[in-house]
N, C-alpha and C positions, 0 to 999 in steps of 0.2 A: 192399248199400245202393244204392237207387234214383239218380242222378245231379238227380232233383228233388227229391232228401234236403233239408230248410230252403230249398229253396228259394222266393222271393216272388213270384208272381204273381197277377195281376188278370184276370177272366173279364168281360166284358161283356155283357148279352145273355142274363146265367146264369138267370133265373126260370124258364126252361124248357128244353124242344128240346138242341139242340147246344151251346146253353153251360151248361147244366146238367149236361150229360156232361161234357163236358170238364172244370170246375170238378170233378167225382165223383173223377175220374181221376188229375188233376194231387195232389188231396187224398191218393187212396190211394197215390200215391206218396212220399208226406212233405211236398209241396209246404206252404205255407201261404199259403192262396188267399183272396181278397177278391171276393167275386163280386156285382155290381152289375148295376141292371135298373134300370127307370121302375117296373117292376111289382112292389107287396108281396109277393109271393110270393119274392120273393129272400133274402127275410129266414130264411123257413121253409128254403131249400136249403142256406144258411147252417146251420142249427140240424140237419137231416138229416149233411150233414157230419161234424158235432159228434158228433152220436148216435153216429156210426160211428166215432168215434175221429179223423178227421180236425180238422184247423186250417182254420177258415174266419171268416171276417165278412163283413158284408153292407154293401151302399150302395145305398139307393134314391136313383138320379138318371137327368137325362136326358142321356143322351151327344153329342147335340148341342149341350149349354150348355160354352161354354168354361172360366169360371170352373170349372164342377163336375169335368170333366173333368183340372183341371188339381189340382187340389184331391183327387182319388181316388188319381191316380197318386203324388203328392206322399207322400202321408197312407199310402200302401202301404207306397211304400219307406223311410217314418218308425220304420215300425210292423212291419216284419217286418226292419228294418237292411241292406236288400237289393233289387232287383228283377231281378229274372232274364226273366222272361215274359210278354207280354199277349197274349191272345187277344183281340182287336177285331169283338166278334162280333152285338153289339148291328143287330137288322133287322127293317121291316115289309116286308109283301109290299105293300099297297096298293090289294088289290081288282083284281078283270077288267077294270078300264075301258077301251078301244082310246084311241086317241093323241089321238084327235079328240073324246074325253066326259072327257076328262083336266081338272083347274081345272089352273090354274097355280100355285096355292097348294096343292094336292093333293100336285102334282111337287115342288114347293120343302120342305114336311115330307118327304115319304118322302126327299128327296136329303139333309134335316138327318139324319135317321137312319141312313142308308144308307153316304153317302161322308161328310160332315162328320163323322159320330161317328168312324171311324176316321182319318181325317185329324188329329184334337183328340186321340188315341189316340197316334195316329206321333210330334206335334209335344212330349207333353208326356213321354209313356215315355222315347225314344229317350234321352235327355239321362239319364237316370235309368238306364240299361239298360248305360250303355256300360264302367263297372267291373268287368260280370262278363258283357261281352261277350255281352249276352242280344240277344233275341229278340224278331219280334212277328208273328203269323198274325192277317190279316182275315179274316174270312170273305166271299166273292165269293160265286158262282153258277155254272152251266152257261148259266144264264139270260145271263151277261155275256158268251157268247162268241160266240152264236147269237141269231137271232130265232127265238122258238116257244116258248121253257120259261117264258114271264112271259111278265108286263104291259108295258107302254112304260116307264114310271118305275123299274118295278122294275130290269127291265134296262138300263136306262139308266145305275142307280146301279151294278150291280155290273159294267158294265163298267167304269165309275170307278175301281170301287176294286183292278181286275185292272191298269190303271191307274199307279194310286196307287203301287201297291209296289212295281211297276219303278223308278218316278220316285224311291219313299223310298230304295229301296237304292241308287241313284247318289246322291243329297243325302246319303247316311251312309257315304261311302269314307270308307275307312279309322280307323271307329270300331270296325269290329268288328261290329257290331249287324247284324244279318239281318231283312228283312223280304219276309213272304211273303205268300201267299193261298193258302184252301181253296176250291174249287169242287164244292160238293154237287151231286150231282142230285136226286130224286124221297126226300125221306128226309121218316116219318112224327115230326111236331113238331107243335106247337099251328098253326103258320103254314098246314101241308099237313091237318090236320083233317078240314075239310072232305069234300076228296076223298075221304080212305079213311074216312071214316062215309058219304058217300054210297054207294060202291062197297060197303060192307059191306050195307048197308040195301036193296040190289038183289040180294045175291048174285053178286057181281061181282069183289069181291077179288082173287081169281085173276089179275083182268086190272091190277093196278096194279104199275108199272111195266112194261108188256108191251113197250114200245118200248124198253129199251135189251135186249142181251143177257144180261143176267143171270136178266131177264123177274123182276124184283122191285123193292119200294120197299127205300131202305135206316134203317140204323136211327141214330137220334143218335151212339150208340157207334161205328159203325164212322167218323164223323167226326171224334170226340174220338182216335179212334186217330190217323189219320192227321195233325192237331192235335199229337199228344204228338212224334208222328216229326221235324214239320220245325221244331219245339221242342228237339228232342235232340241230340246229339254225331252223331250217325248220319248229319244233314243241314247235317251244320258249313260242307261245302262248296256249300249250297243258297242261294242268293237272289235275290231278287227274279222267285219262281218260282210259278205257277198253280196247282197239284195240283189236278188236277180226281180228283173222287170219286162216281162218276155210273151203276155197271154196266155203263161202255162206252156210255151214252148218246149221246154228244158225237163218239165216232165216227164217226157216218153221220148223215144227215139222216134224220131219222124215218121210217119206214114200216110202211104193214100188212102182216102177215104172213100176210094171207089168199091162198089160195089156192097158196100155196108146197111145193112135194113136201117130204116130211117124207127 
């Protein structure tokens, strides 16, 4: 039996990408998961779930709204007698814009999304989590460690929230509760789209992800893996720790590899 046998967890972020995996995951393991999104497609990952024999329910809200937020988590662990896990995963990227075509109201939604959502995540889980000594993964970025993998705002917010859950796991001595972050790199989601349909539509693919070493993009799943890891017993002794997930990106400052003896 799985260790996420009945267990209750909350997905953020789940209409697509990386919380749509992870929501897949935590379900195939017995979890009973509530996965939430602004976007009606959440409903549908919910009912996919279902189809497969997993437990899931949906909630369309926006995770920057405090009341709703408080109100998801609440209504979670009403409804499943438990909360074990949040993935805090809910993020817009925000477009190319450089720091100087940036509005200022541009930066202040993408920061409500970005760090406010899992901030509203920490404050309202934590308190609900600490019975079964559960858990909570943001998702960050590469983007938050470095300049070059994003936009200003974007990065701006995930360094926040890399951040954030240093700052959560000292405000939560001696509860028990764990809180971490994942840091993606280049991983193909509705967010990175773009990219890999442009690079497809040129014949170019090959070169997506070329600058870390793995020389690839990565995929939702191997996210949600990593996700389920510092969610589990295995990483009991883990917090308020970065897990970057990147191909090795984040090791070296980028470079071409042209002209390099093979």
């Amino acid at each position: 039996m799985s260790e996420f046998e009945d267990a209750g967890v909350v997905v953020t972020g789940a209409a697509s990408g990386i919380g749509r995996a992870t929501a897949r995951l935590f379900a195939h393991h017995g979890a009973h998961v509530t996965v939430a999104d602004i976007h009606p497609d959440v409903v549908e990952v919910a009912a996919d779930i279902r189809a497969q024999g997993g437990r899931a329910e949906s909630a369309q809200l926006d995770t920057g709204d405090e009341a709703a937020v408080e109100h998801l988590m609440r209504g979670a662990a009403e409804r499943f007698g438990r909360l074990d896990f949040v993935h805090a995963n809910a993020g817009v990227s925000g477009g190319g814009r450089g720091l100087f075509e940036q509005s200022a109201e541009d930066w202040a939604d993408l920061l409500r999304t970005n760090l406010t959502g899992p901030f509203l995540a920490i404050k309202y889980a934590a308190p609900l989590l600490q019975s079964q000594r559960g858990s909570i993964v943001c998702t960050a970025s590469v983007a938050g460690l470095q300049a070059g993998a994003g936009g200003p705002a974007y990065s701006a917010s995930k360094a926040g929230v890399i951040s954030l859950v240093k700052l959560a796991a000292q405000q939560l001595s001696g509860t028990g509760v764990r809180v971490n972050a994942v840091c993606p790199g280049l991983i193909e989601t509705g967010m990175t789209q773009a990219i890999y349909d442009g690079a497809r539509a040129v014949g170019k693919q090959d070169r997506i992800g070329q600058l870390n070493p793995l020389q690839r993009g990565g995929e939702p799943d191997e996210i949600a893996s990593a996700v389920m890891f510092l969610a589990s017993r295995a990483a009991s002794y883990v917090n308020g720790h970065a897990l970057v997930v990147d191909g090795g990106l984040s090791t070296s400052m980028p470079v071409s590899r042209a002209g390099r003896q093979s």
